[in-house]
PDB file as gemmi writes it, atoms N, CA and C in Angstrom:
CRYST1    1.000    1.000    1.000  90.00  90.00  90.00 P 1                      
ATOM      1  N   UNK A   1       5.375   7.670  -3.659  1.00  0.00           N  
ATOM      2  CA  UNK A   1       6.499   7.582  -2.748  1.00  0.00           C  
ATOM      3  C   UNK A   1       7.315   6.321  -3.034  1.00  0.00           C  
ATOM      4  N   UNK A   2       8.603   6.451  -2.594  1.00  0.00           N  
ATOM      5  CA  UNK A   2       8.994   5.146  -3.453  1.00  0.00           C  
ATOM      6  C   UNK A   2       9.310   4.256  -2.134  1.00  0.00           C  
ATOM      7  N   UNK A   3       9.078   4.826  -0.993  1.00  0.00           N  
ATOM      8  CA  UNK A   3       9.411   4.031   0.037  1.00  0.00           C  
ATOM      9  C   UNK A   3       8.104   3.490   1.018  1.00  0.00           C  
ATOM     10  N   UNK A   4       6.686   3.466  -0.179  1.00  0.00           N  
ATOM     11  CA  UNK A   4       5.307   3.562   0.127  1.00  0.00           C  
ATOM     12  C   UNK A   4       5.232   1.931   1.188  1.00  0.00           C  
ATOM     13  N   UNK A   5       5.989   0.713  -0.131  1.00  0.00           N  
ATOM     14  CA  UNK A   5       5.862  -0.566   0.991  1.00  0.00           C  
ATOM     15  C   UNK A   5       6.744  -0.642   1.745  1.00  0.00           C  
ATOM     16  N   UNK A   6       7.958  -0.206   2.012  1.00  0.00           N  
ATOM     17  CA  UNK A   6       8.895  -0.112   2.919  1.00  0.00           C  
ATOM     18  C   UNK A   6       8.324   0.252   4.162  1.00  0.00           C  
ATOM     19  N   UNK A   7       7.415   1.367   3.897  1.00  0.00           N  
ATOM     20  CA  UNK A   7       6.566   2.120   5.294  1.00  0.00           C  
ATOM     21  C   UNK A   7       5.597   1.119   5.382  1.00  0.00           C  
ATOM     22  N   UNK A   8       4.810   0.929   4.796  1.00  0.00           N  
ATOM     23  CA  UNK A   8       3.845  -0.208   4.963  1.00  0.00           C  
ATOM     24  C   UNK A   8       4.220  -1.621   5.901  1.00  0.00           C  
ATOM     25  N   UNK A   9       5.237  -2.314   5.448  1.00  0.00           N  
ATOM     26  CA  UNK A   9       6.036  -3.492   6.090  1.00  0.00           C  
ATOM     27  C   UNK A   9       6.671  -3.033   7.511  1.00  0.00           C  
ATOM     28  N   UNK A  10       7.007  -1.914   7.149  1.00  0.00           N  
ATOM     29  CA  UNK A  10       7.764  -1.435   9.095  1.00  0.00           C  
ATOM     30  C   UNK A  10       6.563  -1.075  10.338  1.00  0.00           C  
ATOM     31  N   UNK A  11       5.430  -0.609   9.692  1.00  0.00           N  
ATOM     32  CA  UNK A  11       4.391  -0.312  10.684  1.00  0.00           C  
ATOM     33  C   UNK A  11       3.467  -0.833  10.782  1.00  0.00           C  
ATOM     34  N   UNK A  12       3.360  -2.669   9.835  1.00  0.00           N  
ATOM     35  CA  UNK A  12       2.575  -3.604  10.366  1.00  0.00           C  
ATOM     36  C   UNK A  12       1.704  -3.565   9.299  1.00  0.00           C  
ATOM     37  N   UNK A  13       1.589  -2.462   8.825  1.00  0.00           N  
ATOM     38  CA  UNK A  13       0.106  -2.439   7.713  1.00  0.00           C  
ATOM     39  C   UNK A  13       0.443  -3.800   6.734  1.00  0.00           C  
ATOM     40  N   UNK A  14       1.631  -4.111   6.141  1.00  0.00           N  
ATOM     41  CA  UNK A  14       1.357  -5.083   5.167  1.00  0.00           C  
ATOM     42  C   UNK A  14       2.469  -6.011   5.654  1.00  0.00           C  
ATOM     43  N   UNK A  15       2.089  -7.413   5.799  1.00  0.00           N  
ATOM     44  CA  UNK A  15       2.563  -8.898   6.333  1.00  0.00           C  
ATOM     45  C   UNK A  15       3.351  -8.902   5.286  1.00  0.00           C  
ATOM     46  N   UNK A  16       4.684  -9.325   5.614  1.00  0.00           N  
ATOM     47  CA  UNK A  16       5.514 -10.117   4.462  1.00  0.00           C  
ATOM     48  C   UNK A  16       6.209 -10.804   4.748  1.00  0.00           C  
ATOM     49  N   UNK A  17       7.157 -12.248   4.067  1.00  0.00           N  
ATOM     50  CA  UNK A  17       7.882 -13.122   4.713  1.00  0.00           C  
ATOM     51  C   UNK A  17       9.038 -12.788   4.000  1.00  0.00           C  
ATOM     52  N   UNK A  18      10.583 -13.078   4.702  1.00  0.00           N  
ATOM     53  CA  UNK A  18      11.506 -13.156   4.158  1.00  0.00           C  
ATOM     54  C   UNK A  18      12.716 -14.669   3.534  1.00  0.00           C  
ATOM     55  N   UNK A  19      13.025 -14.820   2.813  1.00  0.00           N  
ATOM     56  CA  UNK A  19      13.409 -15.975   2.541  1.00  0.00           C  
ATOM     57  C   UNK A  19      14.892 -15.197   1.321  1.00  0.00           C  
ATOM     58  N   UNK A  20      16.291 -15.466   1.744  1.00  0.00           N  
ATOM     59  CA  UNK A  20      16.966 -15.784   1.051  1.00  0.00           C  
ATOM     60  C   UNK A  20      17.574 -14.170   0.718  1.00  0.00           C  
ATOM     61  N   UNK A  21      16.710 -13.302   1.321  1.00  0.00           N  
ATOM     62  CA  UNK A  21      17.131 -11.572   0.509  1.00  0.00           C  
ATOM     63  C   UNK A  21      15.979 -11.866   0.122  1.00  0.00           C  
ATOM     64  N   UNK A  22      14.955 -11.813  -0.166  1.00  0.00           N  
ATOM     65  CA  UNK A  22      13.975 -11.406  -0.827  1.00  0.00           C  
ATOM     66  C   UNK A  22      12.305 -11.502   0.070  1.00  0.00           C  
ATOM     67  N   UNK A  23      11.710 -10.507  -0.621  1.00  0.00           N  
ATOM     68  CA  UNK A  23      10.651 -10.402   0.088  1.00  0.00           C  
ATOM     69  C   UNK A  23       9.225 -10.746  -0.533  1.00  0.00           C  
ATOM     70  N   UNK A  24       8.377 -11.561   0.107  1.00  0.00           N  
ATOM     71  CA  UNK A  24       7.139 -11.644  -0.754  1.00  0.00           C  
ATOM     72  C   UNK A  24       6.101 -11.550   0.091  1.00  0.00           C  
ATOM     73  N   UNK A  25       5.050 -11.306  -0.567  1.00  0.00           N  
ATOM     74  CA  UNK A  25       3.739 -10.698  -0.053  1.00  0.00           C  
ATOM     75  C   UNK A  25       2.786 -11.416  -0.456  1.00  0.00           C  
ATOM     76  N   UNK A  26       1.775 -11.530   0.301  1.00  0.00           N  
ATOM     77  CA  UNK A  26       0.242 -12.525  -0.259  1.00  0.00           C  
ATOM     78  C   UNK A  26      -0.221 -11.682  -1.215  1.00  0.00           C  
ATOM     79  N   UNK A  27      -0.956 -12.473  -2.314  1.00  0.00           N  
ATOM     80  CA  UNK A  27      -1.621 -11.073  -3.018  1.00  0.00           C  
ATOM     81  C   UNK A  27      -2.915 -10.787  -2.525  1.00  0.00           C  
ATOM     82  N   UNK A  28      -3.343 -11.136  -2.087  1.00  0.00           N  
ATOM     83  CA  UNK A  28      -4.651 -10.957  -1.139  1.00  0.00           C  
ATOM     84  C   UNK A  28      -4.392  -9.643  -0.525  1.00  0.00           C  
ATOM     85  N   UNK A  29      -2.890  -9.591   0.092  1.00  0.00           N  
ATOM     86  CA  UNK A  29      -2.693  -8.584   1.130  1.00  0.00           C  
ATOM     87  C   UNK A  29      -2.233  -7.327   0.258  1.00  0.00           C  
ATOM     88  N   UNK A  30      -1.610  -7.708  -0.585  1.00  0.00           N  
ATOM     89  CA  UNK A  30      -1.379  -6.567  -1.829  1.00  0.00           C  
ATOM     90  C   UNK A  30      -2.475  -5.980  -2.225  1.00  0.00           C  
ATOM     91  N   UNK A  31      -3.506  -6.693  -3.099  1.00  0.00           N  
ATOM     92  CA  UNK A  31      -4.861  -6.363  -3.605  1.00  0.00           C  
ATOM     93  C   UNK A  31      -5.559  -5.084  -2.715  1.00  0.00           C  
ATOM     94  N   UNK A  32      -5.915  -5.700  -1.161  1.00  0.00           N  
ATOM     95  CA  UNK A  32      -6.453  -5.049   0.039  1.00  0.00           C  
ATOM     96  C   UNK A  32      -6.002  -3.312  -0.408  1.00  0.00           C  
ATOM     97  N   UNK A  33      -4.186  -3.268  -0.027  1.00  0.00           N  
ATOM     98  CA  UNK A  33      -3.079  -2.293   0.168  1.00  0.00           C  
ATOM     99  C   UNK A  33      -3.831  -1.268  -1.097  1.00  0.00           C  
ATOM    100  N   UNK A  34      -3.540  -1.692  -2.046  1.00  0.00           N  
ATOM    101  CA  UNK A  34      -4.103  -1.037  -3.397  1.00  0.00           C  
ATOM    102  C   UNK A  34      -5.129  -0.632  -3.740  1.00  0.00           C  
ATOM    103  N   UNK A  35      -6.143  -1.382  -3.270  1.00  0.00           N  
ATOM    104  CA  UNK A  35      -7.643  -0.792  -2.847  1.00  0.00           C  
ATOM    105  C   UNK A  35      -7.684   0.217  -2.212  1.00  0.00           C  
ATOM    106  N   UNK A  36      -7.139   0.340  -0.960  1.00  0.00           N  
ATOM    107  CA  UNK A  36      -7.173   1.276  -0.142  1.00  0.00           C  
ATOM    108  C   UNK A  36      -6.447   2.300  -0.741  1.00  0.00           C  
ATOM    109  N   UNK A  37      -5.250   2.554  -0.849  1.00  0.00           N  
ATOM    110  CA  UNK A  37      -4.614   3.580  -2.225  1.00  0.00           C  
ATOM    111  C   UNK A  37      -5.114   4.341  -2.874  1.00  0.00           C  
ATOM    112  N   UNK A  38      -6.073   3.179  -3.972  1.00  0.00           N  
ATOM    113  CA  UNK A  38      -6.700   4.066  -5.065  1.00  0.00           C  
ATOM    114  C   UNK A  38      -7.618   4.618  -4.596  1.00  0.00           C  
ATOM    115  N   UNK A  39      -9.082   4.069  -3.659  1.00  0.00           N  
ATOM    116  CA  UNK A  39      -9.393   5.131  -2.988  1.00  0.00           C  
ATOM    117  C   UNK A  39      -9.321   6.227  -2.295  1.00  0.00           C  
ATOM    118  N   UNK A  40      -8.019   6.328  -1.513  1.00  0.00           N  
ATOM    119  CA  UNK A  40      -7.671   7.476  -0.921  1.00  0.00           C  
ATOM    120  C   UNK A  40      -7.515   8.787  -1.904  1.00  0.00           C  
ATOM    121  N   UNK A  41      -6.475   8.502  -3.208  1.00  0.00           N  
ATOM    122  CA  UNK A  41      -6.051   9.339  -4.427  1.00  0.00           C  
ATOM    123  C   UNK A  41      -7.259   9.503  -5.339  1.00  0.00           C  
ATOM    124  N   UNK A  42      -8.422   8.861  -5.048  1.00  0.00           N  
ATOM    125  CA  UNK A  42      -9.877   9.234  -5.953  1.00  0.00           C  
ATOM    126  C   UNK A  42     -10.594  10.325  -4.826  1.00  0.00           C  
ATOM    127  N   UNK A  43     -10.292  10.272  -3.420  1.00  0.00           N  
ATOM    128  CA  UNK A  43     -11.273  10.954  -2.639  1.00  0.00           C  
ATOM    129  C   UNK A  43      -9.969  12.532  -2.732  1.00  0.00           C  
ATOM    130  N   UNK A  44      -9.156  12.215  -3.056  1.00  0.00           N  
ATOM    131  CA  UNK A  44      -7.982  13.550  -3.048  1.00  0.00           C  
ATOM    132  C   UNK A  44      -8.566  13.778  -4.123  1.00  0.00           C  
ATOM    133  N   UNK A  45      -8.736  13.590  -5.499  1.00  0.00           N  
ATOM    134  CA  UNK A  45      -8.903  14.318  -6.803  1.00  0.00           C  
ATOM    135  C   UNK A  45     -10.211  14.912  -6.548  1.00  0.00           C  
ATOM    136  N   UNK A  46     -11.435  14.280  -6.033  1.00  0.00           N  
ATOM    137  CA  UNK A  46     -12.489  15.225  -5.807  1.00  0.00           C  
ATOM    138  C   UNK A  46     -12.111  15.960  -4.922  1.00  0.00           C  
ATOM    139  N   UNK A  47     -11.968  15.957  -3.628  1.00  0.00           N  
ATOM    140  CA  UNK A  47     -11.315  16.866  -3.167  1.00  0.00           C  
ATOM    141  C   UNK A  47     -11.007  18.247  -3.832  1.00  0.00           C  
ATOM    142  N   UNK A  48      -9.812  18.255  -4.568  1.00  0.00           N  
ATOM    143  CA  UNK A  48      -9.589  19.303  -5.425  1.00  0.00           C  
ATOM    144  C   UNK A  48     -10.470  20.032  -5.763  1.00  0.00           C  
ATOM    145  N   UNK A  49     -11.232  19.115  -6.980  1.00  0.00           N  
ATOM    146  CA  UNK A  49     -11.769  19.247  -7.824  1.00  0.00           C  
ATOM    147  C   UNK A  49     -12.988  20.354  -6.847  1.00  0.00           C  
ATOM    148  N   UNK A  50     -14.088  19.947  -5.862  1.00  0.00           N  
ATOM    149  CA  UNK A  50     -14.361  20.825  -5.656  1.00  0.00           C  
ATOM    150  C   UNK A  50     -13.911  21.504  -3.962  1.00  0.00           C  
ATOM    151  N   UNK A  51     -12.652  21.545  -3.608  1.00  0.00           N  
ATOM    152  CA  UNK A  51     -12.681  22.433  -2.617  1.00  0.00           C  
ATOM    153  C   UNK A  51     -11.944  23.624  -2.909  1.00  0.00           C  
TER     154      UNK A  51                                                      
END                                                                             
């Protein structure tokens, strides 16, 4: 989705500060975001795979 951190930042899931037009993120809090991600899209491929 291309509006995956956009949704993320509006409904609290991921902290970010603004300074100047631009936006930055802890990577701590990134890392977390992405973890959670790739697990979700590994429990979808089994999924598939056997349902």
């Amino acid at each position: 989705c291309p509006r995956t951190v956009q949704t993320l930042r509006d409904n609290g899931t991921l902290a970010y500060t603004q300074i100047s037009h631009k936006t930055y993120y802890k990577p701590e809090d990134v890392m977390a975001i992405v973890a959670v991600v790739e697990d979700k899209k590994k429990d979808m491929r089994f999924r598939k795979r056997t349902g």
